[in-house]
C-alpha positions as CSV (number, residue, x, y, z in Angstrom):
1,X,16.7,-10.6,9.2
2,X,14.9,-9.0,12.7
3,X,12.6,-6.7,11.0
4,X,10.2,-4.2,13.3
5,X,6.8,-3.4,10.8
6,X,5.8,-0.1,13.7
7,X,3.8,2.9,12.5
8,X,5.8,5.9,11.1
9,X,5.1,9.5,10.4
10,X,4.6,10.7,6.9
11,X,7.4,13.7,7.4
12,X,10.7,11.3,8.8
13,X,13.3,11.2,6.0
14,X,13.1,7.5,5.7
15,X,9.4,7.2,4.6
16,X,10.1,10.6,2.2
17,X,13.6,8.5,0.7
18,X,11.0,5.6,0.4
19,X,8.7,7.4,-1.4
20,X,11.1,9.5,-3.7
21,X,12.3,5.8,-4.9
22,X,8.7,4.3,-5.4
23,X,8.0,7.2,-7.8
24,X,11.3,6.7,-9.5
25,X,10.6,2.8,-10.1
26,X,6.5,3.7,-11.3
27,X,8.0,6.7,-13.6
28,X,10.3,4.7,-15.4
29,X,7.1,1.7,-16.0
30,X,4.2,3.3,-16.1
31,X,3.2,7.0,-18.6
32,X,2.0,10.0,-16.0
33,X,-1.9,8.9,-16.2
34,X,-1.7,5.6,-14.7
35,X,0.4,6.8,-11.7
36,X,-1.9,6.9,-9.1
37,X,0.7,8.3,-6.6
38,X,-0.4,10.5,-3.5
39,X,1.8,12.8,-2.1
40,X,3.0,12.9,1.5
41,X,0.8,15.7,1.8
42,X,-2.1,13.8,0.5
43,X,-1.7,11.3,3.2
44,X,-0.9,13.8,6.2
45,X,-4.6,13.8,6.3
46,X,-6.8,12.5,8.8
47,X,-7.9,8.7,7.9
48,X,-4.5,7.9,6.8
49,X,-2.5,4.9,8.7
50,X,1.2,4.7,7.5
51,X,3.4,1.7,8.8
52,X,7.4,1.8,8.1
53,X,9.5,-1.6,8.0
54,X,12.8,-1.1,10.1
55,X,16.0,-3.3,9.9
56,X,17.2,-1.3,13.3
57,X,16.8,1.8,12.5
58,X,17.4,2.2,8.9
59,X,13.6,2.2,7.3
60,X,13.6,-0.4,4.1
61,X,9.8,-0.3,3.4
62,X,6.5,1.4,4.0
63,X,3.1,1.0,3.2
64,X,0.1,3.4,4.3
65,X,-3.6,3.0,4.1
66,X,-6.6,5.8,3.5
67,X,-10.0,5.5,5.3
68,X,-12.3,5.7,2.3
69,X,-16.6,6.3,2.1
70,X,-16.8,6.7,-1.4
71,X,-18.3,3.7,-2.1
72,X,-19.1,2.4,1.6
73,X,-16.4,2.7,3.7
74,X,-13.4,0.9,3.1
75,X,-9.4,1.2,3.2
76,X,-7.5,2.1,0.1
77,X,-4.0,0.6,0.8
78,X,-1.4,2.5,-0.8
79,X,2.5,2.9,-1.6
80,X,3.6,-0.6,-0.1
81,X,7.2,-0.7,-1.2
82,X,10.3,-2.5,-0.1
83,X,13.8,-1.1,-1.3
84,X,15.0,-3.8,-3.0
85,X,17.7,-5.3,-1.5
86,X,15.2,-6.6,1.1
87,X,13.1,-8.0,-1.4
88,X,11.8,-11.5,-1.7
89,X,12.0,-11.9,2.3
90,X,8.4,-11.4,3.1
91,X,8.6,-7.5,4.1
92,X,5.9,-6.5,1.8
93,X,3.9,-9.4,3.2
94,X,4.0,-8.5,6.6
95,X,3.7,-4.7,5.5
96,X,0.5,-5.8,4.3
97,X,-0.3,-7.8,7.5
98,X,0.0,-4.8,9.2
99,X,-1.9,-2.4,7.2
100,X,-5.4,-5.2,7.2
101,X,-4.7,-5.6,11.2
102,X,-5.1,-1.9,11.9
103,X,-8.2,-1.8,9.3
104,X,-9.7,-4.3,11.2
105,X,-9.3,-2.8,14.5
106,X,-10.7,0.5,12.9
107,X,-14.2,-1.4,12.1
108,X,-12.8,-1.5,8.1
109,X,-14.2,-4.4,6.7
110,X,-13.0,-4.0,2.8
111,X,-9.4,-3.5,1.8
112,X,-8.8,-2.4,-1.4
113,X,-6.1,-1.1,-4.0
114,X,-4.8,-0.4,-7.5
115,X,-1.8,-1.3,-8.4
116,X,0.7,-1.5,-12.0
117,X,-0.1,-4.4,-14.1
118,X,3.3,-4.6,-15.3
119,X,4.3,-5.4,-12.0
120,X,4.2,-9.1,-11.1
121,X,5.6,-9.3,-7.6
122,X,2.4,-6.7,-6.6
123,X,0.3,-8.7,-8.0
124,X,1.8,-12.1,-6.9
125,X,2.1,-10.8,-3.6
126,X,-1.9,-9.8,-3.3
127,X,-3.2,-12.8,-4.9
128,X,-1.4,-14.8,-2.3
129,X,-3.0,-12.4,0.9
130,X,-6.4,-13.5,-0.8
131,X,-7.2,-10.2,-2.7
132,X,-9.7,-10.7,-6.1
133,X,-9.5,-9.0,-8.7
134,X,-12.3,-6.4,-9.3
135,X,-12.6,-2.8,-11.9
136,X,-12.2,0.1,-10.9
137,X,-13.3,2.1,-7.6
138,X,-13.5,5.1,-6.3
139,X,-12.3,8.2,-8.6
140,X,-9.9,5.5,-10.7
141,X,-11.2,5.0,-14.4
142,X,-10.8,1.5,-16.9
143,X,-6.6,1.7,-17.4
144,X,-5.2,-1.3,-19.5
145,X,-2.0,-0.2,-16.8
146,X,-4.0,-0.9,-13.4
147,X,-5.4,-3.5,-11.9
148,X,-7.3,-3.4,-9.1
149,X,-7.9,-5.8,-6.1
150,X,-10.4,-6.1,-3.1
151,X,-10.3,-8.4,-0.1
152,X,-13.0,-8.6,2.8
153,X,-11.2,-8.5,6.0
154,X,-12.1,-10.2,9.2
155,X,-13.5,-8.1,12.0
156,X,-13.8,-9.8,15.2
157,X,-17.4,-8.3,17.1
């Protein structure tokens, strides 16, 4: 598989399709209040980084993150998702890669997310890129559907 992991705009089709099937797949696990989904509006907005995964030019995943200072600064990584018949091939991983490199570069020195406790790839996946678990941040509240993970990233002086 020759995957390109290249930053996207929030508008294309393929990051919108992407999107459309991520809230799909957290609709059908999760009830309405522990869906923690922005829209593409919501991350149209200054601060936002959004990287697409592209098997030529078909995109098969995304992943964006938000430039937080609600509780210092930090980045809020949000909607990583990989359709999933490119699954289990280390898309997501390198998603992720790319999200923490452009953090760093930014002078972001926390990463942080929530994500579905009922989903055990997500939560494979970020205990294996050295993410801890921690409670809640920002405007998120105690959910026994969340969990939510931090990771200090490596910014070279």
């Amino acid at each position: 598989m020759n995957l390109n992991i290249a930053p996207c705009d929030v508008h294309s089709p393929g990051f919108a399709a992407l999107v459309r099937h991520l809230d799909a797949e957290m609709s059908a696990l999760y009830p309405a209040e522990s869906n923690h989904l922005d829209s593409i509006e919501d991350l149209a907005g200054s601060g936002v980084f959004v990287v697409g995964a592209f098997d030529i030019v078909q995109q098969v995943g995304c992943g964006t993150f938000k430039r937080m200072d609600d509780d210092g600064v930090y980045g809020e990584i949000k909607r990583v998702f990989v359709e999933p018949t490119y699954r289990g091939f280390g898309v997501a991983r390198r998603i992720l890669t790319a999200l923490e490199a452009e953090m760093e570069r930014r002078g972001i020195a926390m990463a942080r997310l929530e994500t579905g406790a009922a989903d055990p790839a997500a939560l494979s996946l970020y205990a294996r890129a050295g993410y801890r678990m921690r409670g809640p941040f920002g405007a998120y509240r105690e959910d026994p559907n969340s969990r939510f993970f931090e990771k200090a990233l490596d910014l070279v002086c």
